[in-house]
PDB file of N, CA, C and O in Angstrom:
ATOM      1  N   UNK A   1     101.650 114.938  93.117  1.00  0.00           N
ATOM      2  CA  UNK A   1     100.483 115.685  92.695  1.00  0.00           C
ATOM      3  C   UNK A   1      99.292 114.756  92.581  1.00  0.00           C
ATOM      4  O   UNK A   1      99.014 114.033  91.625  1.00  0.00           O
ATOM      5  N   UNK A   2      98.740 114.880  93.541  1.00  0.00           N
ATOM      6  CA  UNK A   2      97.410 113.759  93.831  1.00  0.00           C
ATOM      7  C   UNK A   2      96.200 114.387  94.486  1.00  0.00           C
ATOM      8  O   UNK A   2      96.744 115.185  95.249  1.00  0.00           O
ATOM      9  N   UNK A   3      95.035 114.509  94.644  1.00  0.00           N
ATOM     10  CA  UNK A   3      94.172 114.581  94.992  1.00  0.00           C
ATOM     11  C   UNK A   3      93.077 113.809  95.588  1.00  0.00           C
ATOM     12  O   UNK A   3      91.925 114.152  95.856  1.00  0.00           O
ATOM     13  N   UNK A   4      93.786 112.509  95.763  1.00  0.00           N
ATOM     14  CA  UNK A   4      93.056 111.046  95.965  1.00  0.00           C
ATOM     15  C   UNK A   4      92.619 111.055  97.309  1.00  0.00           C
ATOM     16  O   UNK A   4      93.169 112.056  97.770  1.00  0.00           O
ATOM     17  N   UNK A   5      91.888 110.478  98.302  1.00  0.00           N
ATOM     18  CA  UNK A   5      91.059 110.356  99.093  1.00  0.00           C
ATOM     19  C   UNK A   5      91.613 109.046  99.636  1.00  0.00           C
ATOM     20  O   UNK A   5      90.932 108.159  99.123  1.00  0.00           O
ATOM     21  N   UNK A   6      92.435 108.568 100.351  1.00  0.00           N
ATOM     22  CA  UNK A   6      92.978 107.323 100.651  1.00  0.00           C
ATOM     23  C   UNK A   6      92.136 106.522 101.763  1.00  0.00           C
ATOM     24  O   UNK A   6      92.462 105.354 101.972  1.00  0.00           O
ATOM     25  N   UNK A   7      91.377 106.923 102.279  1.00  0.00           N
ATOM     26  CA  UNK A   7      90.732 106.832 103.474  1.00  0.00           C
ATOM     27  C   UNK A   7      90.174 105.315 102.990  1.00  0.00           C
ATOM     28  O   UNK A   7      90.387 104.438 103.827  1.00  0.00           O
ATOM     29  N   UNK A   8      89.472 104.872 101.727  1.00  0.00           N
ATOM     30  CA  UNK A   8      89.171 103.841 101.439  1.00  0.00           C
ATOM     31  C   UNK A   8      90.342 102.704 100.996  1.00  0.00           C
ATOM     32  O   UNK A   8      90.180 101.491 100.854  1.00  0.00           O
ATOM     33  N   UNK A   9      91.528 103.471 100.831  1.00  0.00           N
ATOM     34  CA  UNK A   9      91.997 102.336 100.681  1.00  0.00           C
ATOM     35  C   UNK A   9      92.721 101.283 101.970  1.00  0.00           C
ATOM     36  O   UNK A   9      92.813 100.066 102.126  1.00  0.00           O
ATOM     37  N   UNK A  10      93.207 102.661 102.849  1.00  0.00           N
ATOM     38  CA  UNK A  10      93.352 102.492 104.213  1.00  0.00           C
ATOM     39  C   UNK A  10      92.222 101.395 104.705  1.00  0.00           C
ATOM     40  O   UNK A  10      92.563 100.476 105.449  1.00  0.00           O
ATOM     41  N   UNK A  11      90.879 101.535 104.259  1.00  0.00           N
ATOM     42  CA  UNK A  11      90.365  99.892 105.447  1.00  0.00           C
ATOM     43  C   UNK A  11      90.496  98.882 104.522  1.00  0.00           C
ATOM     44  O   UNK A  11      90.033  97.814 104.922  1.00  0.00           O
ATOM     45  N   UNK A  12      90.955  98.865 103.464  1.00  0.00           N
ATOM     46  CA  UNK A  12      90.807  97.632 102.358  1.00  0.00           C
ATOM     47  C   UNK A  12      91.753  97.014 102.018  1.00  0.00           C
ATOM     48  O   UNK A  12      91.686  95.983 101.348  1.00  0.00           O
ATOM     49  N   UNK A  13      92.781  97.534 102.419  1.00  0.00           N
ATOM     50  CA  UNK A  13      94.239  97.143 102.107  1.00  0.00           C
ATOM     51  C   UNK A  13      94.842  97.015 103.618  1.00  0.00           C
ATOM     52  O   UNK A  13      94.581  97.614 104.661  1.00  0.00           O
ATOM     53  N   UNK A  14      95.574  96.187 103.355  1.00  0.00           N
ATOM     54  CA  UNK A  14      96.198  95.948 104.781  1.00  0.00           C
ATOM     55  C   UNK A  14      97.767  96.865 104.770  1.00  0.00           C
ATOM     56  O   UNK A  14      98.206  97.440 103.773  1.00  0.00           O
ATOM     57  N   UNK A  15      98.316  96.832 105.873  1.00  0.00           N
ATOM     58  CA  UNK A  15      99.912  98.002 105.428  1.00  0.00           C
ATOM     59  C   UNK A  15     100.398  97.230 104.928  1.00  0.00           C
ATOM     60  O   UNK A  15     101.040  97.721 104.000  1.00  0.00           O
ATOM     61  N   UNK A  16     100.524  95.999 104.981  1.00  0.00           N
ATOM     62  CA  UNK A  16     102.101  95.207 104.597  1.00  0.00           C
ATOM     63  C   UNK A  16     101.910  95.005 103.302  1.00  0.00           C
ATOM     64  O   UNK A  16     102.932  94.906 102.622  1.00  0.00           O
ATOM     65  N   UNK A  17     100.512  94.885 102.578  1.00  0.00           N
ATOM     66  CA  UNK A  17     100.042  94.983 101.388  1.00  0.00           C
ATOM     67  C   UNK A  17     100.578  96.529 100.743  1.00  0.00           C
ATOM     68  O   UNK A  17     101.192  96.526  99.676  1.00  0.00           O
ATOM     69  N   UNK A  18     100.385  97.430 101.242  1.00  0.00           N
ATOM     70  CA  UNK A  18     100.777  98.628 100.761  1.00  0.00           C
ATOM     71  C   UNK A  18     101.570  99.195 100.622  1.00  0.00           C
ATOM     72  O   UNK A  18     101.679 100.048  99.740  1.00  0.00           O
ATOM     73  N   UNK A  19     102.706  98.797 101.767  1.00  0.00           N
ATOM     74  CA  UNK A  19     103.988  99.055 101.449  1.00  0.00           C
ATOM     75  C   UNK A  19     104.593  97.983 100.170  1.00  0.00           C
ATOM     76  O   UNK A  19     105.536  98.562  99.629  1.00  0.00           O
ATOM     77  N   UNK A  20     104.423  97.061  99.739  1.00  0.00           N
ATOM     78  CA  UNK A  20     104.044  96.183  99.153  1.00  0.00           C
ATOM     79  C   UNK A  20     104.455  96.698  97.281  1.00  0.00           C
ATOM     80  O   UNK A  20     105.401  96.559  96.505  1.00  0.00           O
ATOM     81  N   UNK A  21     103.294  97.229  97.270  1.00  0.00           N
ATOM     82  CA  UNK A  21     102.708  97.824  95.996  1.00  0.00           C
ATOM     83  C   UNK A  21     103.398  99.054  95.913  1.00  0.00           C
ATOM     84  O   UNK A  21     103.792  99.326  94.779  1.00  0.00           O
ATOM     85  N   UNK A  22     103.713 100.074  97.025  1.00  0.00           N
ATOM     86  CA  UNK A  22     104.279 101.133  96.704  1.00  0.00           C
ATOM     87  C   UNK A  22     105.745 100.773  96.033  1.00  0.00           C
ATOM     88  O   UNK A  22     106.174 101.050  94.913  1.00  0.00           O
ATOM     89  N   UNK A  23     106.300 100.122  97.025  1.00  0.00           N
ATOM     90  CA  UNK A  23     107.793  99.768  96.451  1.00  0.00           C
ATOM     91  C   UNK A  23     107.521  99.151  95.270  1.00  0.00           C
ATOM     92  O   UNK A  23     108.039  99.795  94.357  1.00  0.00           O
ATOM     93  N   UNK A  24     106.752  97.877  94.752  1.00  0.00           N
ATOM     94  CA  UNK A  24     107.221  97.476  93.593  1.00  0.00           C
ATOM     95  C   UNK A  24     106.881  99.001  92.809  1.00  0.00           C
ATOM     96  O   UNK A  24     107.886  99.509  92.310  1.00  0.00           O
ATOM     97  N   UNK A  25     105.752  99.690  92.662  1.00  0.00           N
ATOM     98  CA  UNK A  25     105.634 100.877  91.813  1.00  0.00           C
ATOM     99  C   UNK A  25     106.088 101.830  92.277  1.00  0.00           C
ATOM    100  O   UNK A  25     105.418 102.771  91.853  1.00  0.00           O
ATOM    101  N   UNK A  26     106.918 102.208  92.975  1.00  0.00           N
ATOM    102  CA  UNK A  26     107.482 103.577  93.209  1.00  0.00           C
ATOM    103  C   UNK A  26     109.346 103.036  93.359  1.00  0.00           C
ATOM    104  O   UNK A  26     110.147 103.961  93.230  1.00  0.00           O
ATOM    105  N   UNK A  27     109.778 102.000  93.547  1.00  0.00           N
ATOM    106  CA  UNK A  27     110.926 101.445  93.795  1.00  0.00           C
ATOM    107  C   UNK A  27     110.740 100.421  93.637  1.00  0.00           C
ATOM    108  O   UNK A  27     110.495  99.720  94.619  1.00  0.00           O
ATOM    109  N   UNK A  28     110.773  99.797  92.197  1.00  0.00           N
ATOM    110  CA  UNK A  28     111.406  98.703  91.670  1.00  0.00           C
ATOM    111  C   UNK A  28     112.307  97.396  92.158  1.00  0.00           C
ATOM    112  O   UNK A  28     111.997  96.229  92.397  1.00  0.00           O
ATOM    113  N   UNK A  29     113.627  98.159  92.199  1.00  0.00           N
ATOM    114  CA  UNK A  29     114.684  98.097  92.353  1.00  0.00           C
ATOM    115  C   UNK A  29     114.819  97.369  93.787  1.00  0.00           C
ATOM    116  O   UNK A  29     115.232  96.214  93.882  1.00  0.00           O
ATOM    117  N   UNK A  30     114.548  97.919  94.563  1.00  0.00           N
ATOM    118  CA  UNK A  30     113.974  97.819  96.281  1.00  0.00           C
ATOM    119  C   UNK A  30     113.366  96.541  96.933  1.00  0.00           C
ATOM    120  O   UNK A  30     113.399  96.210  98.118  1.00  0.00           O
ATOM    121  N   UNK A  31     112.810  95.912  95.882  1.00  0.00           N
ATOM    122  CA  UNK A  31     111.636  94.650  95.770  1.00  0.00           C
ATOM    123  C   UNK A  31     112.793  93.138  96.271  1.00  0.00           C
ATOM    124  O   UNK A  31     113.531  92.547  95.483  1.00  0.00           O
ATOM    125  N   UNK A  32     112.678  92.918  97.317  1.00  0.00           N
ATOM    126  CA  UNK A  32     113.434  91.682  97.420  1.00  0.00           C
ATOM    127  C   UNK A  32     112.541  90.461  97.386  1.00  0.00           C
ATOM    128  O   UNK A  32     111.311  90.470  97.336  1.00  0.00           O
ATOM    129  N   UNK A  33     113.480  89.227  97.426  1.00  0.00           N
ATOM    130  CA  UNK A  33     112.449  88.388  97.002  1.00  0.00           C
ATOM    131  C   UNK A  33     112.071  88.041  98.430  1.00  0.00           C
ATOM    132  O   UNK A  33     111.179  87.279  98.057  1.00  0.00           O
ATOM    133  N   UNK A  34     112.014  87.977  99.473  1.00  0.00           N
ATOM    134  CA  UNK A  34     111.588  88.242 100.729  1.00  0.00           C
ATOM    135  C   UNK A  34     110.671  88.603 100.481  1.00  0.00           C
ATOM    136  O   UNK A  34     109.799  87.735 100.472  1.00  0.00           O
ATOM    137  N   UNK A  35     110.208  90.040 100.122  1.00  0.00           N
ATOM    138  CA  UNK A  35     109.389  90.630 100.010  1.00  0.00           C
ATOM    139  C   UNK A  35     107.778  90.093  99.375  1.00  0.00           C
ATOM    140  O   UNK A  35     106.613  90.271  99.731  1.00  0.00           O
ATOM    141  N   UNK A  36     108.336  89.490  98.460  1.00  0.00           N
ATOM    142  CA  UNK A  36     107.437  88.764  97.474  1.00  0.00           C
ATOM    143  C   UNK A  36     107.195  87.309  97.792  1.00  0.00           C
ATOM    144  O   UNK A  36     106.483  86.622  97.060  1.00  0.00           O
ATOM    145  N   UNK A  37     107.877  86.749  99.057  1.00  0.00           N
ATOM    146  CA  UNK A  37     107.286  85.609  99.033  1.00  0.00           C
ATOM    147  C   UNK A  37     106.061  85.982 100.419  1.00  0.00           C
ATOM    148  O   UNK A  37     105.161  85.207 100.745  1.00  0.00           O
ATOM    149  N   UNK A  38     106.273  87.066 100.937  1.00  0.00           N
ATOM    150  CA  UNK A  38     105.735  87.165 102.162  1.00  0.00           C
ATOM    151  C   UNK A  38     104.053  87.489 101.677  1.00  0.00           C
ATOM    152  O   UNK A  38     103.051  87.162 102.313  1.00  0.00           O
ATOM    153  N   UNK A  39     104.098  88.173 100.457  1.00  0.00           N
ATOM    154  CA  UNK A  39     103.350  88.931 100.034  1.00  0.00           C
ATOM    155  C   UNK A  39     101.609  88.155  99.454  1.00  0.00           C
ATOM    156  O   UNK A  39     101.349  87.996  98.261  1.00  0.00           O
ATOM    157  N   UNK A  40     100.758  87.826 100.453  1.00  0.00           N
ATOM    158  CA  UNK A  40     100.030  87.277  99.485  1.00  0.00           C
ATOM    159  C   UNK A  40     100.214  85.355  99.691  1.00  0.00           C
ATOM    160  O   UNK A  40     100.091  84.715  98.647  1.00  0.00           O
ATOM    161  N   UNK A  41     100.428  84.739 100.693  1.00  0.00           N
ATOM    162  CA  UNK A  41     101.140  83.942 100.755  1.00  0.00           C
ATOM    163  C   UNK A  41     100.076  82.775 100.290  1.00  0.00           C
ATOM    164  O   UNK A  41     100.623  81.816  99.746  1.00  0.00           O
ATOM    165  N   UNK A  42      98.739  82.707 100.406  1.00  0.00           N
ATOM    166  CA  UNK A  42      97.731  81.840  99.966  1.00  0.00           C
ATOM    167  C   UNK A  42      97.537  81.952  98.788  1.00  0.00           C
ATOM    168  O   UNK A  42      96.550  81.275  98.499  1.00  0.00           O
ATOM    169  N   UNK A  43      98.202  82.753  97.403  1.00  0.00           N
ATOM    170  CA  UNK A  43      98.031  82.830  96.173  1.00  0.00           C
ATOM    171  C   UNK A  43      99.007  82.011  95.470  1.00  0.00           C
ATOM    172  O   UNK A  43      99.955  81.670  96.179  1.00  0.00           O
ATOM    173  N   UNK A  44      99.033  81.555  94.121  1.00  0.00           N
ATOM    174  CA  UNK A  44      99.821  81.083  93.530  1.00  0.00           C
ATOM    175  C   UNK A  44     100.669  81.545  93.034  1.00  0.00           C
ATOM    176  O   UNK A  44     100.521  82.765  93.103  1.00  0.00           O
ATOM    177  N   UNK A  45     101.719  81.241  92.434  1.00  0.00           N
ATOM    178  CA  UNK A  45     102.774  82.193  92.051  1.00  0.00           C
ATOM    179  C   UNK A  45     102.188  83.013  91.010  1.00  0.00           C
ATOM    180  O   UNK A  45     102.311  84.234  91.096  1.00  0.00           O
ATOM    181  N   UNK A  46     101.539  82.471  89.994  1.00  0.00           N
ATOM    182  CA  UNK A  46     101.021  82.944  89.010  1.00  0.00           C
ATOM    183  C   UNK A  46     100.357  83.710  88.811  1.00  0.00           C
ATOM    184  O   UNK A  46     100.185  84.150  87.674  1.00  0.00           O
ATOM    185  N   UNK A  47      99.766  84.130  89.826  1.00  0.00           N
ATOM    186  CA  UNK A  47      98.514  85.034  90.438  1.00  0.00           C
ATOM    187  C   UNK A  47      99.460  86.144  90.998  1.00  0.00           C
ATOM    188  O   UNK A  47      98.923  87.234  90.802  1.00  0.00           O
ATOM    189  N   UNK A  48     100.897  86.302  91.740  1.00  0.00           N
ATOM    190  CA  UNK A  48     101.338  86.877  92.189  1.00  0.00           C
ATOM    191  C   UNK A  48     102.571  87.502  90.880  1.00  0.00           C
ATOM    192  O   UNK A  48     103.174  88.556  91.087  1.00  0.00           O
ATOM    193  N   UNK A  49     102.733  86.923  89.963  1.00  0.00           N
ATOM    194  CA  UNK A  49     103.199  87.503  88.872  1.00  0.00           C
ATOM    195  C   UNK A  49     102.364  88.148  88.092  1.00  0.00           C
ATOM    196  O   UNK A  49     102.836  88.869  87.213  1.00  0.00           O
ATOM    197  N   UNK A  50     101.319  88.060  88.207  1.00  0.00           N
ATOM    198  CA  UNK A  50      99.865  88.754  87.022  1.00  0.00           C
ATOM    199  C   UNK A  50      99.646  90.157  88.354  1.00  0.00           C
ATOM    200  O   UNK A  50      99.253  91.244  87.931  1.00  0.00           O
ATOM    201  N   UNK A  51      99.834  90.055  89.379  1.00  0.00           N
ATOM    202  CA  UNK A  51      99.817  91.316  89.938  1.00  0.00           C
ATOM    203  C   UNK A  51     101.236  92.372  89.876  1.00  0.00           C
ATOM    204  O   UNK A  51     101.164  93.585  89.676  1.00  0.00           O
ATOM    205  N   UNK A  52     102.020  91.897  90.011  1.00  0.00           N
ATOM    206  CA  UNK A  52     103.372  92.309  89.719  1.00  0.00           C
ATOM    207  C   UNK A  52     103.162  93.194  88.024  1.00  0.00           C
ATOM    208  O   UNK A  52     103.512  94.333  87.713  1.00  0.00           O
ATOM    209  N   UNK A  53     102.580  92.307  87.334  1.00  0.00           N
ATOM    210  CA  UNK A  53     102.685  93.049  85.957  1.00  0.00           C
ATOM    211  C   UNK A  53     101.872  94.197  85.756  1.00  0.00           C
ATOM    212  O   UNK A  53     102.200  95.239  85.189  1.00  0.00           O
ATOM    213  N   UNK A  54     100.095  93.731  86.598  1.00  0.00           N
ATOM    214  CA  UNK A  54      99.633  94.838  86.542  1.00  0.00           C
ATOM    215  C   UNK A  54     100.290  96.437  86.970  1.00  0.00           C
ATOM    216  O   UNK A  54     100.292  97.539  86.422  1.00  0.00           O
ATOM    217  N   UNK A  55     100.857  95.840  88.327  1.00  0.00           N
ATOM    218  CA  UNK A  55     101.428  97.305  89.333  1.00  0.00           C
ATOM    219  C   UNK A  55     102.353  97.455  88.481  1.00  0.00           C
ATOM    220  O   UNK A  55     102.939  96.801  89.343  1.00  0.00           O
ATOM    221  N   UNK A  56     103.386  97.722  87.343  1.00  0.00           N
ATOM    222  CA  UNK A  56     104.120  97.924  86.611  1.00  0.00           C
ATOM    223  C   UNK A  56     104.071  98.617  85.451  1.00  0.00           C
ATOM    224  O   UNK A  56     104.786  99.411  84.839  1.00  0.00           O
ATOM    225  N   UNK A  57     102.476  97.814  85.262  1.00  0.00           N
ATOM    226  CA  UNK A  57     101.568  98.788  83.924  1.00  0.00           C
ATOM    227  C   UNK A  57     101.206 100.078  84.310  1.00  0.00           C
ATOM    228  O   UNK A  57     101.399 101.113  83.672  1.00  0.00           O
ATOM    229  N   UNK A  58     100.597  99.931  85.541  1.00  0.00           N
ATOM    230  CA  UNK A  58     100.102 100.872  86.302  1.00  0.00           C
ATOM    231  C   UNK A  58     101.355 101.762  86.525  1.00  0.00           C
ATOM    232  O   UNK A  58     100.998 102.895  86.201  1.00  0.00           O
ATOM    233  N   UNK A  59     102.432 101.786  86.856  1.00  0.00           N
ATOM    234  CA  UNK A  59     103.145 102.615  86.916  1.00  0.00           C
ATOM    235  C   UNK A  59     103.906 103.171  85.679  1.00  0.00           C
ATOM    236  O   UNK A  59     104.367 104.303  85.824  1.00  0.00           O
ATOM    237  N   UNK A  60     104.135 102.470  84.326  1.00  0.00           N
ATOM    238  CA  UNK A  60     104.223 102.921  83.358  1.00  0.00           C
ATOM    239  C   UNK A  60     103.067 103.805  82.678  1.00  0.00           C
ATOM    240  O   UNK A  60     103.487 104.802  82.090  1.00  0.00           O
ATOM    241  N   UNK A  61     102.061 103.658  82.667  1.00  0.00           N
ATOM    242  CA  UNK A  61     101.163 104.918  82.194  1.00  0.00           C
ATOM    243  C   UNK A  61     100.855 105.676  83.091  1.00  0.00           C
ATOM    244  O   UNK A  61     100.043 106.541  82.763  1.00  0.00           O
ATOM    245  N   UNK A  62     101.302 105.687  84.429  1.00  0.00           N
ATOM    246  CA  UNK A  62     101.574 107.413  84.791  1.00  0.00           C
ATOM    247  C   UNK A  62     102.497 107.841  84.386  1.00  0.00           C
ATOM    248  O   UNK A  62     102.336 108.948  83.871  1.00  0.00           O
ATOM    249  N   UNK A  63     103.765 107.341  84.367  1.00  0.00           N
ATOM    250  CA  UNK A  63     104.997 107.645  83.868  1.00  0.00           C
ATOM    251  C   UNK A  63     104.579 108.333  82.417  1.00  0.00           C
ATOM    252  O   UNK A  63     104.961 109.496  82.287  1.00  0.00           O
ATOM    253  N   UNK A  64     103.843 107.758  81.313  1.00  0.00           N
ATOM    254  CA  UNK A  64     103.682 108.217  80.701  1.00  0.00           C
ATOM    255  C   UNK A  64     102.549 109.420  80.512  1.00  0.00           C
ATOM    256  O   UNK A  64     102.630 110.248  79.605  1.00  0.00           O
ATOM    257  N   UNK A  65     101.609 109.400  81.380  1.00  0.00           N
ATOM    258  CA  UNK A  65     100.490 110.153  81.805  1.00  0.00           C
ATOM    259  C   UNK A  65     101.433 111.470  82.314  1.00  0.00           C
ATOM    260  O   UNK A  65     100.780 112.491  82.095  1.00  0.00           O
ATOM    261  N   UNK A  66     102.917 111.832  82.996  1.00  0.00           N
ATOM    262  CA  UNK A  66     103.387 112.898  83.356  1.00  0.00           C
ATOM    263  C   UNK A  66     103.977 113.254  82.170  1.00  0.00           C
ATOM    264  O   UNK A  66     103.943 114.437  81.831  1.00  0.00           O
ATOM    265  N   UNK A  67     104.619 112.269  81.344  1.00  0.00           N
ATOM    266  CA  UNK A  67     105.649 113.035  80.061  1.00  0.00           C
ATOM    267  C   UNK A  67     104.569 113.725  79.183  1.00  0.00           C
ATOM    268  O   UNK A  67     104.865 114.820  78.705  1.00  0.00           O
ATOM    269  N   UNK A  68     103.136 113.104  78.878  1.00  0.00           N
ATOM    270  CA  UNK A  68     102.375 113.891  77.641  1.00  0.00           C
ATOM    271  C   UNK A  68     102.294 115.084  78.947  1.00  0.00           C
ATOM    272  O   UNK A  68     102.916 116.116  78.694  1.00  0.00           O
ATOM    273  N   UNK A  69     101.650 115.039  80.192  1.00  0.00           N
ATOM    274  CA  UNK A  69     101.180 116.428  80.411  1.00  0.00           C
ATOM    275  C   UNK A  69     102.858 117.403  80.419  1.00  0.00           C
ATOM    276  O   UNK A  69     102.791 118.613  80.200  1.00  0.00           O
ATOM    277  N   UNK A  70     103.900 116.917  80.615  1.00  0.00           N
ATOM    278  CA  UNK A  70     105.152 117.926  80.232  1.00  0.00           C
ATOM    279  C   UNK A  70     105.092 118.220  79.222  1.00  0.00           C
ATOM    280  O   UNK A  70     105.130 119.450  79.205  1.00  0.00           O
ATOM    281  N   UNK A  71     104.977 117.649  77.795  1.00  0.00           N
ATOM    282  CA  UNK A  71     105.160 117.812  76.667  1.00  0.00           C
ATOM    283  C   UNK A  71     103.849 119.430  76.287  1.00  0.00           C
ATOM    284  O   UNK A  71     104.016 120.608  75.974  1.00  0.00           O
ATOM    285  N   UNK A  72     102.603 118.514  76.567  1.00  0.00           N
ATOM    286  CA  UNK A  72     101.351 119.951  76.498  1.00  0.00           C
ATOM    287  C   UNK A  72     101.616 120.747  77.122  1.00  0.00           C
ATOM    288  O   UNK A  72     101.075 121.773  76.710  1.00  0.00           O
ATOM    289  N   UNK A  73     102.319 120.947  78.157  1.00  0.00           N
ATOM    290  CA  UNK A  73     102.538 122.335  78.934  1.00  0.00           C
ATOM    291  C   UNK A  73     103.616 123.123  77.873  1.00  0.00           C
ATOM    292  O   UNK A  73     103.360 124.207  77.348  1.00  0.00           O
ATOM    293  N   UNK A  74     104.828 122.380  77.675  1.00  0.00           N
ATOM    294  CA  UNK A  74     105.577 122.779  77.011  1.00  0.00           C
ATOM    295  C   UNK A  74     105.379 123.541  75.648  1.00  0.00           C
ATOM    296  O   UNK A  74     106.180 124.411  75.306  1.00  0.00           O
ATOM    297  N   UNK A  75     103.952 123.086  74.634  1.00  0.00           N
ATOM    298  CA  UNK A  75     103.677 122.660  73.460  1.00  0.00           C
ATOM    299  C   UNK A  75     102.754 124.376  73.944  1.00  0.00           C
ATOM    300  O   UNK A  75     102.420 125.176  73.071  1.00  0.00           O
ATOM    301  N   UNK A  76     102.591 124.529  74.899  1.00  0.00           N
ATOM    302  CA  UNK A  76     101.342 125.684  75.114  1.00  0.00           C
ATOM    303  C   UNK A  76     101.746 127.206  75.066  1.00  0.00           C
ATOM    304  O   UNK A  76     100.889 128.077  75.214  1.00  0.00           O
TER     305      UNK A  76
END
């Protein structure tokens, strides 16, 4: 359930970047370390763990952004 306009992210992001980000936030689990060394390869590790945490945050407050809107639907 999205309404987003991807068209900008499509020229700004590269795919391998995007498949990237989807898996760590949509499949976790999925994330090999392959994956993560390929990812970003001129950054430091540290820089590549501070993104990792963000995309994680980011996927925990939608996670939580769907349970309140279940709960208000429910509550209505």
């Amino acid at each position: 359930y999205d309404d987003y306009d991807y068209g900008e992210v499509n020229q700004l992001l590269e795919r391998s970047l995007k498949i990237y980000i989807k898996t760590v936030a949509c499949y976790p689990e999925k994330t090999t370390k392959r994956m993560y060394a390929q990812f970003w390869r001129h950054f430091k590790h540290s820089e590549k763990v501070h993104i990792n945490l963000l995309l994680l945050e980011a996927r925990m407050q939608a996670a939580l952004l769907y349970a309140l809107r279940a709960v208000t639907r429910y509550m209505t």
